[in-house]
N, C-alpha and C positions, 0 to 999 in steps of 0.2 A: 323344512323344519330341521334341527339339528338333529344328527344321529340319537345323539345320549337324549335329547330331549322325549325323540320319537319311544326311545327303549324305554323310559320313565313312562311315559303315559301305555305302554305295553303292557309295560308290568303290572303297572294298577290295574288293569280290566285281566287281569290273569289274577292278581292275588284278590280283589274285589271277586274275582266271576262271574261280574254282570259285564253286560256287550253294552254300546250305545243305541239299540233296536230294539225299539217299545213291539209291542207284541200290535199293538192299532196300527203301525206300520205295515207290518210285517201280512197283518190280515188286508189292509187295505188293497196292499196291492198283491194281495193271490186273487182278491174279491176282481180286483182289474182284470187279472187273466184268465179264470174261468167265464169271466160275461164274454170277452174277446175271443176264448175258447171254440165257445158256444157260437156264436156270431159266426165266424170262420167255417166250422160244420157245416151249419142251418145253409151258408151262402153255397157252398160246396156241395153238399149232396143235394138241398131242395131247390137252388134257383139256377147250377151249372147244371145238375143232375147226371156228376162223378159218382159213378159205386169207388164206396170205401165202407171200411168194417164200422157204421155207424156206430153199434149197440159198444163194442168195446171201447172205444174215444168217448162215448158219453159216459160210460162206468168209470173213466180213468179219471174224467172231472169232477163228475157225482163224489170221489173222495175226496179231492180236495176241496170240495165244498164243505163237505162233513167236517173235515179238518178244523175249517174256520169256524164251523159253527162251535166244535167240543172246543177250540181253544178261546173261542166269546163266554161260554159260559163257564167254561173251568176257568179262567183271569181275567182280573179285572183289565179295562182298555188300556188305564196306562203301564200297566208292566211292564217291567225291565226283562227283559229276555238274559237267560245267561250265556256267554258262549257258548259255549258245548251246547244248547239247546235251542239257538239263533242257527249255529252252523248246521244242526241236523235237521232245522225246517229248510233252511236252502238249500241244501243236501238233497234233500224230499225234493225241492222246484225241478231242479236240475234232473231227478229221474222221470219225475212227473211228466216234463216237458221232451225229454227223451223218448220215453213210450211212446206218448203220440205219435211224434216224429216217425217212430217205427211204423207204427202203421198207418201214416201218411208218407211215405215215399223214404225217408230219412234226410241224406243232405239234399236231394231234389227237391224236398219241399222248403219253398223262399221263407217260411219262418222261422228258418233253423237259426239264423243269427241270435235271435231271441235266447238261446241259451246262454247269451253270455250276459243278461240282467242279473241274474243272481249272483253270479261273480261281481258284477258293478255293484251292488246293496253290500254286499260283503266287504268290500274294500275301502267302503265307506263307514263302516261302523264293526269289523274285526280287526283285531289283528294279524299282521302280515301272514304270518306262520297257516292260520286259519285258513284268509282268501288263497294262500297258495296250494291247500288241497283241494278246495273245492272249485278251482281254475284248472287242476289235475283231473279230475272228477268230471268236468265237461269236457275241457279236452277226447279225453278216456271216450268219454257217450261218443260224440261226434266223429270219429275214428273208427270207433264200433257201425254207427250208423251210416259214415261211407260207402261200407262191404257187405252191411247184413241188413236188409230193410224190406219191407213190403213193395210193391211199384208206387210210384208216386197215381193218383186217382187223375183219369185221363180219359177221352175218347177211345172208343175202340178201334174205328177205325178213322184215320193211323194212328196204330202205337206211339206212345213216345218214347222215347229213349236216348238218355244222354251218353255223352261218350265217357272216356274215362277221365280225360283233361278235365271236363268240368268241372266232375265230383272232385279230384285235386284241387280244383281252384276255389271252392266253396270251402273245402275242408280248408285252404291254405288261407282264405279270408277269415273264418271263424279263429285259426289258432291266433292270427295277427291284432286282430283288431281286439279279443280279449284282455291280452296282458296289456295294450295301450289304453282301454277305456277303464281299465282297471286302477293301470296307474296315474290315470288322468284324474279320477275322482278320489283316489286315494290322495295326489296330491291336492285336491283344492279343498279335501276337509282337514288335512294339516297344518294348510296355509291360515284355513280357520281357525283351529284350535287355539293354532300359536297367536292370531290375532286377539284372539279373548283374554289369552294370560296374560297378553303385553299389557291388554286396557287393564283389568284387574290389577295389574301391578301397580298400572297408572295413576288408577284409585287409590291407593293404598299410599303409594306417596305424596298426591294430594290433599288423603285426611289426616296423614301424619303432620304434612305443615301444615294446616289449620288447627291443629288441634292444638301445635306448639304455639303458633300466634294466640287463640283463643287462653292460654298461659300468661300470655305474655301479658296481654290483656285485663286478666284476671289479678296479676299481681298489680299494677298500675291503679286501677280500682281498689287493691287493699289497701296499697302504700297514701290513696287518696284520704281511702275513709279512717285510717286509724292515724294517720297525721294530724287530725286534728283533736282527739284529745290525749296522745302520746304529749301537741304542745301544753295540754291545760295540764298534767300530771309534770309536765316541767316546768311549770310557770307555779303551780302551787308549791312543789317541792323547795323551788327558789323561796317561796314567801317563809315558808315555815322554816327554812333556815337562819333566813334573817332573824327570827321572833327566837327563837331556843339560844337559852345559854349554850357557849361552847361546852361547856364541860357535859351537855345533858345525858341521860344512858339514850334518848332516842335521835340527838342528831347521825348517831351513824346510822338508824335506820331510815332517815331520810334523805343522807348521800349516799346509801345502796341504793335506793328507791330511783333518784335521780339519774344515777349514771346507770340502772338498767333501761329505763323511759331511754336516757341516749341510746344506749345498745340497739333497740329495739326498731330506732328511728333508723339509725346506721344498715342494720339488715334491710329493713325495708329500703332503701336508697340502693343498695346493692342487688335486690332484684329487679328493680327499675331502669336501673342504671345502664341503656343500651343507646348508643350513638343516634339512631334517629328516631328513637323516643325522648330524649331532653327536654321538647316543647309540646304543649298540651294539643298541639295537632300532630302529634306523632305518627298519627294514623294515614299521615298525607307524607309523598316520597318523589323528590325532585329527581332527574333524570341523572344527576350527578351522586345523591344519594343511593339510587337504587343501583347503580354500578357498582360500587363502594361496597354496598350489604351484600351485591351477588359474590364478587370479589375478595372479599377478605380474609375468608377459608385459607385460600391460596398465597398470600400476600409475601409471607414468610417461606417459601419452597425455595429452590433454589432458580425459577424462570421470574425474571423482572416479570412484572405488570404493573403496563402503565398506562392511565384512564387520563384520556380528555375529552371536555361535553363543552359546546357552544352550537350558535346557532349556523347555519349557511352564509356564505358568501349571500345570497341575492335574497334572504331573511331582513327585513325591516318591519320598524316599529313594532304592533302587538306580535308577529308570526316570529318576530324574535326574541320574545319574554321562553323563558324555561321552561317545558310543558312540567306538571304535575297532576301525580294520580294516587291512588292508592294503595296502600299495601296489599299486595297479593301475594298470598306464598307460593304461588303456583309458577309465576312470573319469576319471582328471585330464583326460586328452584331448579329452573330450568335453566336461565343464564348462568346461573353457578355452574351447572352440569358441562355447560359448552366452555366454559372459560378452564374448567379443571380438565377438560379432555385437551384443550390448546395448550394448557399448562405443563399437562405430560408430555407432551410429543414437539416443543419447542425444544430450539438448541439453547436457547438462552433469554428469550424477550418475546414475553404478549403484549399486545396494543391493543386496547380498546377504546373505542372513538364510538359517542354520542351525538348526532348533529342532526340540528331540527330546523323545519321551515311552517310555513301554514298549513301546509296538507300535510307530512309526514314525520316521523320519527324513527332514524333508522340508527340503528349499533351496529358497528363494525369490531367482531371481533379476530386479528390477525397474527397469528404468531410464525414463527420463524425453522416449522420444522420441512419433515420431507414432503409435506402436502397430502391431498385425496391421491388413493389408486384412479388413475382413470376410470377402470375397471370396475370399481363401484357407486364413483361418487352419485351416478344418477339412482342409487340403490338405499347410500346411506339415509338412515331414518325411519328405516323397512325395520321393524320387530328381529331382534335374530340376525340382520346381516351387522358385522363388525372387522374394523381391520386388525382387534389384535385377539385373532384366533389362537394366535403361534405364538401367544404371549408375549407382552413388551417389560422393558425396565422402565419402571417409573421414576420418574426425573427428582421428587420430592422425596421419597424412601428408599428406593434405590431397591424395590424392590419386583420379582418378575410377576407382571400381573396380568389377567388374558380377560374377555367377557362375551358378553352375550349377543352384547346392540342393543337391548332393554337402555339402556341411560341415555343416547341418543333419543332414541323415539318417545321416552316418555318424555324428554325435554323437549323434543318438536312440539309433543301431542297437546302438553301444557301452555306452552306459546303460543301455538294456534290458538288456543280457546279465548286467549286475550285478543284476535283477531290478527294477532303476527301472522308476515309470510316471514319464511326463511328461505335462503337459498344458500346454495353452496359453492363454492370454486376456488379458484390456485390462485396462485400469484404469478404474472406474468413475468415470462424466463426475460432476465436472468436473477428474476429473485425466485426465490422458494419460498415455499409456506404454505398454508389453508386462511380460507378466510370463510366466515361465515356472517351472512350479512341478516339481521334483524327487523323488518318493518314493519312498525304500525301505523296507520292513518291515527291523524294526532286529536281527530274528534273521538275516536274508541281510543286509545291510551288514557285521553284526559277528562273525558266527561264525566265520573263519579266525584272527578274532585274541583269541578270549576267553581261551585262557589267558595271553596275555600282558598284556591289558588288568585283570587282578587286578594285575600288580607294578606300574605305572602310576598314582601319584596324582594327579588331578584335580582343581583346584580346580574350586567350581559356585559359581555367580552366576547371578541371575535376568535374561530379559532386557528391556533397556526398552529402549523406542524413542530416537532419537537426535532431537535438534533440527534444524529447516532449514538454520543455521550448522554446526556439530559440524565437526571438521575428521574425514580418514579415519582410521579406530580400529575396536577389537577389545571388544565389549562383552561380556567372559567374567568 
């Protein structure tokens, strides 16, 4: 996750004061180590029959039983624990488990690793600063308990006794393995975090374009239903024109009347008025038109794009009619997003190529710049990875612009959902560029719209490549 990202969600659990560790957690698993506690003893004194100091190891758990019992009935189970009061029950684990220790052997005895759970819980739901003291804090015990400890519980005769290399080597496996399982889990609940905000974002731009479609919609239904008596209030306006003397005081209020009726019609024709809603199945989008609407944002920058759709070389008969499907905003959204990232980072020209057969539908969008990092392209699409961290010039505004990796991935996230794969790669030296290639199997592309795609005639043309001059055009 990104630095500032990480700082950002720091913050909040500092200015909030709540941690991410419900208090049911938190009890659940002391509830784990006291039975496991207990179990260990019972096995150790009653079934090996090691003398150790029984009465004080049972007393040491007896509290933290208690513990869990006052914190069940003092908060309710889902409580949000706050920092400061998250860190000082695992604070508590960490001496807890220390004691013991003491008087079972210290680092001789093989549960000492176990100290380093409460650091791994902490890592995963504090912030850094937090887990770093109380990784300090076992540390610290474990150190203490190399040098100062009870013997470990053993036959009498022979004693055991280990040397001093081993105690080094247990103490040197406890400090090690800490701060790695520490930051092992620190990073795989960042990975999550940042997973969530990416889909959340996801959302957010998915219900923005439906909710703009769901507009769009809404007007075409008004311009429907008040078309027709905006025509009866201009067809009577006409009559009663005709009927009035010129000179009447009310024929001017019935050429106000009329040319506002036009006004009226003209607005409404203006909210309508969108290129592939012209015809009453607007709601239907040929694979030429749906390039076009992803496309058009950009049309006017200064990187040519240039769109051509036909069907395959080895395409006959029906598997080379035009597929059609529906409007999706999710669909446009997301092609738009890849044609404006090719837009920027071109030196001068995007290609976009549509070409369909029976089984597929694939878009090819190619532009002309420095291509994928090696380095990341098996990465790009990942929430968060981006290559212009170091900020770039944008080709359109000329201005220095940097991101996140959010507008990839939500444009993967959205194209998947229509059953697209995407992939990614270069262009083979010695041309340069990025190419990212588009496929849907053409029975998900077009099955919402097959019955409407029979009343729809299509012209078909083969397609052929464009010359390095060719200005922007549609080779259908």
């Amino acid at each position: 996750m990104p630095a500032h990202l990480n700082k950002v969600f720091e913050s909040k659990l500092l200015l909030t004061g709540e941690s991410q560790l419900r208090l049911q957690t938190i009890v659940r698993l002391r509830w784990v180590g006291v039975i496991g506690q207990i179990l260990a003893l019972g096995v150790v004194y009653f079934w090996l029959g090691f003398d150790l100091p029984i009465g004080p190891c049972l007393t040491i758990i007896a509290v933290s039983a208690w513990v869990n019992v006052f914190l069940a009935i003092r908060y309710p189970a889902r409580h949000r624990l706050s920092v400061n009061f998250a860190t000082a029950l695992l604070a508590y684990d960490i001496i807890q488990l220390a004691s013991l220790l003491y008087l079972t052997g210290g680092v001789d005895n093989p549960f000492t690793m176990l100290i380093v759970a409460p650091v791994t819980v902490s890592a995963a739901t504090l912030p850094l600063a937090y887990t770093v003291g109380l990784g300090l804090l076992a540390l610290g015990c474990t150190w203490l308990l190399a040098f100062n400890a009870m013997p470990l519980p053993w036959y009498v005769d022979p004693p055991l006794a280990f040397p001093f290399l081993y105690k080094a080597g247990i103490l040197a496996a406890v400090t090690a393995s800490m701060p790695f399982l520490a930051l092992y889990v620190w990073r795989l609940t960042q990975e999550g975090r940042q997973m969530s905000a990416a889909l959340a974002a996801t959302e957010l731009v998915l219900s923005r374009e439906q909710k703009l479609h769901a507009l769009d919609g809404l007007a075409a239904a008004a311009a429907h239903e008040l078309g027709t008596p905006l025509s009866t209030i201009t067809l009577v306006t006409n009559e009663l024109d005709r009927q009035v003397e010129k000179d009447s005081p009310h024929r001017d209020d019935i050429l106000l009347l009329r040319s506002q009726a036009q006004r009226c019609r003209e607005i409404l024709q203006k909210l309508t008025r969108h290129p592939p809603d012209e015809d009453p199945l607007h709601g239907s989008l040929t694979v030429k038109e749906m390039l076009h609407e992803a496309a058009a944002p950009y049309m006017d920058g200064l990187t040519k794009i240039a769109i051509r759709t036909g069907p395959s070389e080895a395409a006959t008969g029906p598997a080379a009619r035009e597929p059609v499907t529906i409007r999706r905003p999710g669909v446009i959204y997301g092609l738009g997003n890849i044609i404006e990232n090719a837009a920027d980072y071109a030196q001068g020209r995007v290609e976009i190529t549509g070409e369909w057969d029976g089984q597929a539908l694939t878009v090819l969008i190619a532009d002309d710049g420095p291509g994928f990092k090696p380095d990341l392209i098996d990465n790009i699409g990942e929430p968060y990875v981006t290559t212009r961290s170091q900020g770039r010039k944008e080709r359109r505004s000329g201005n220095k612009i940097s991101g996140l990796g959010l507008g990839f991935f939500i444009a993967k996230t959205l194209l998947e959902r229509s059953e697209a794969r995407i992939t990614l790669e270069n262009r083979p030296v010695p041309q340069h560029g990025a190419i990212v290639r588009i496929t849907w199997p053409r029975p998900a592309f077009e099955a919402p719209a097959e019955a409407q795609e029979a009343q729809i005639p299509r012209p078909v043309r083969r397609l052929e490549p464009p010359g390095p001059n060719d200005p922007i055009s549609d080779a259908i």
